[in-house]
C-alpha positions in Angstrom: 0.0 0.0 0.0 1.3 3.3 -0.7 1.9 6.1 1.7 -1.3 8.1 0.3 -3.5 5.5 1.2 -5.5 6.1 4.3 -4.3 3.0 6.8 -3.7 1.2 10.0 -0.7 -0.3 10.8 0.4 -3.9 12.3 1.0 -2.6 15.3 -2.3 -1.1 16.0 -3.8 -4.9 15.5 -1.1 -6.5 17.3 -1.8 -4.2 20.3 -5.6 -4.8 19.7 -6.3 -8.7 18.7 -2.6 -10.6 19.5 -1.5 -9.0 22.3 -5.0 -7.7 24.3 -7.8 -9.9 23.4 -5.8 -13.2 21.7 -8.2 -15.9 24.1 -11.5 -13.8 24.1 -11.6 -14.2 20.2 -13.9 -16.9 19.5 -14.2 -18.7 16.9 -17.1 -16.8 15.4 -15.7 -13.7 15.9 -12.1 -14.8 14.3 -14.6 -16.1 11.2 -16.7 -12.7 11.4 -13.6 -10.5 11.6 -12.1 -13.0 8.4 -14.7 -11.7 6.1 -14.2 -7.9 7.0 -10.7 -8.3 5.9 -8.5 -9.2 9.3 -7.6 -12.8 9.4 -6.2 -13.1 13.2 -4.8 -16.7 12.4 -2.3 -15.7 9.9 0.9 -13.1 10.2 -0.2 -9.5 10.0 0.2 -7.4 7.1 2.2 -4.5 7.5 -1.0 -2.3 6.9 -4.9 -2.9 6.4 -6.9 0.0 5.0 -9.1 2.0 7.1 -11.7 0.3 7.0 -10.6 -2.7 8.1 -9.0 -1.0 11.1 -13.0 0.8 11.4 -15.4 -2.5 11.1 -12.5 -5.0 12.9 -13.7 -2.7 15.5 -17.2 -1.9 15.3 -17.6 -6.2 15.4 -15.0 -6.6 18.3 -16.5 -3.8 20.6 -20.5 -4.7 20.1 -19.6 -8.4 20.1 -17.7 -8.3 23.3 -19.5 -5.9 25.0 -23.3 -6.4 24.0 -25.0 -5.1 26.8 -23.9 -1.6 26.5 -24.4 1.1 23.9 -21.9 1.3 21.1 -20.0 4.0 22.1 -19.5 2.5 25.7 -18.5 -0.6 24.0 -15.9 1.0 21.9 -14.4 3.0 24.5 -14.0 -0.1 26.5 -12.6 -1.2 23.2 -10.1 1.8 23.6 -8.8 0.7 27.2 -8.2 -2.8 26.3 -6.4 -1.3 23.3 -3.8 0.5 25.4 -3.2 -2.7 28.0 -2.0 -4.8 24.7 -0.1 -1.5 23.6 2.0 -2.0 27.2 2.7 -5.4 25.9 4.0 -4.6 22.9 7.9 -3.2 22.4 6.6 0.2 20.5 4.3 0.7 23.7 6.6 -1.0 26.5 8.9 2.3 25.1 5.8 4.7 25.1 4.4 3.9 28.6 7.7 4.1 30.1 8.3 7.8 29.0 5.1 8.8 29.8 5.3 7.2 33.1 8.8 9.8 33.3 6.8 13.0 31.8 3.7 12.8 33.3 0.1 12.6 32.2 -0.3 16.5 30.6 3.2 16.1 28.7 1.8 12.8 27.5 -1.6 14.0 26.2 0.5 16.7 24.2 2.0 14.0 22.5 -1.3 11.9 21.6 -0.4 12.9 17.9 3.1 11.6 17.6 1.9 8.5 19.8 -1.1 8.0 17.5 1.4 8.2 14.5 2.4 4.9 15.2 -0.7 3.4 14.5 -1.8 5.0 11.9 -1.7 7.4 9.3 -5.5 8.7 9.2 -5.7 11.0 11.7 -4.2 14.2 12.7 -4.3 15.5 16.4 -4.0 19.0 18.6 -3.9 19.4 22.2 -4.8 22.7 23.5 -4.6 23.1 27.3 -7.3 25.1 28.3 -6.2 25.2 32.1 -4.4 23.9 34.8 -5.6 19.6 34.4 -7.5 20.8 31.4 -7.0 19.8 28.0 -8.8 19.5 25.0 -7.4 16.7 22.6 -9.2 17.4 18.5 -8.7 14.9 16.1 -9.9 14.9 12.4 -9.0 13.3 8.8 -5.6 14.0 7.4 -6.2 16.5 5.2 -5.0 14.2 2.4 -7.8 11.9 2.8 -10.5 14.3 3.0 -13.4 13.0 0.6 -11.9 9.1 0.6 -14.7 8.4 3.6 -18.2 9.0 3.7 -19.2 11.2 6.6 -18.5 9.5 10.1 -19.5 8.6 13.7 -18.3 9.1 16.5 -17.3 5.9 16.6 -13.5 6.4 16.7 -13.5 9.4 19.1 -14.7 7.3 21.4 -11.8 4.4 21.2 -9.6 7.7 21.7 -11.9 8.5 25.1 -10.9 5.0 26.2 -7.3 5.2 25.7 -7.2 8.7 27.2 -9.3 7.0 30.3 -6.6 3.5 30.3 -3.7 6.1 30.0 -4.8 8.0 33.4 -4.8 4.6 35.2 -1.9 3.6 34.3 -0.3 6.5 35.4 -1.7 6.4 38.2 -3.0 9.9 37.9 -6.6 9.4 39.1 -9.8 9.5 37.1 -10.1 12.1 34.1 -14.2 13.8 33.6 -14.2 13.5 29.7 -16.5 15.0 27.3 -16.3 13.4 23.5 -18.0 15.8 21.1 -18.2 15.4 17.4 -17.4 18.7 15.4 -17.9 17.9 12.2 -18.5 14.4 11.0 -17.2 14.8 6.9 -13.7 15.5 8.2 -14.3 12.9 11.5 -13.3 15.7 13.6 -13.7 15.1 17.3 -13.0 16.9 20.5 -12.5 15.3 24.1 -12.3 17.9 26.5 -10.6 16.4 29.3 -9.9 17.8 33.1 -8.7 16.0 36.1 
């Protein structure tokens, strides 16, 4: 796949279905995540296009989680996310800085972080006040027009990982709002405060 296309990388599913989940995948769900493009039972590719990444987790997050809504189920998604991330040698690295700069110097650097993932999405952090941020995330520019208009789905997967990153800092429990700005260029907003 070329650099221009939207994607997800390895290490975004290693984190998710290998290194996080690997036992709670049944069967079916191995077989229903096969025919939206992610075969779990063979080597990863190096990248999967959006959405794969997008419906891989829409399936995961409602099948694992079916008695909350959708959004609940994909945050959850998003903290489970972030405890394979610790397991993996990309994240191992990651987690140990942040545990060295702190929670706000790591929420500044959601964009880089998420850079390693992926190469949809384009962050800012804006610190509103003292244990206040607000963490915006839309489409790459380049990609603009590749997606129809979208949920938010995906903001909330960030809520999740901004949630799993507090506790394993140890830096208590954050109040998050996840707003969606505008949903053509999948720009979100969590305005977070601790």
């Amino acid at each position: 796949m070329s650099s221009s296309q939207p994607v997800f990388f390895a290490s975004a599913f290693e984190a998710l279905y290998i290194r996080a989940l690997g036992d709670q995948l049944t069967p079916k769900l191995k077989d229903e995540l096969r025919k939206v493009g992610l075969d779990v039972a063979k080597p990863l590719q190096p990248a999967y296009p959006f959405e794969v990444w997008y419906q891989s987790l829409l399936l995961t997050a409602t099948t694992l989680h079916p008695g909350v809504s959708r959004e609940e189920a994909v945050e959850r998604i998003g903290v489970t996310f972030l405890e394979g991330f610790q397991r993996t040698l990309i994240g191992a690295a990651v987690l140990q800085f942040a545990r060295v700069i702190g929670v706000e110097r790591s929420l500044v650097r959601m964009d880089r972080n998420t850079r390693t993932s992926s190469n949809v999405f384009v962050s800012k952090v804006e610190r509103v006040g003292p244990r206040h941020m607000k963490l915006s995330s839309q489409l790459d520019p380049e990609f603009l027009g590749k997606f129809p208009p979208g949920e938010v789905a995906l903001a909330h997967f960030q809520t999740g990982l901004v949630r799993a990153l507090f506790k394993t800092l140890d830096a208590g429990v954050p109040v998050i709002q996840t707003t969606m700005l505008d949903a053509t260029r999948r720009h979100s907003e969590l305005d977070v405060q601790w």
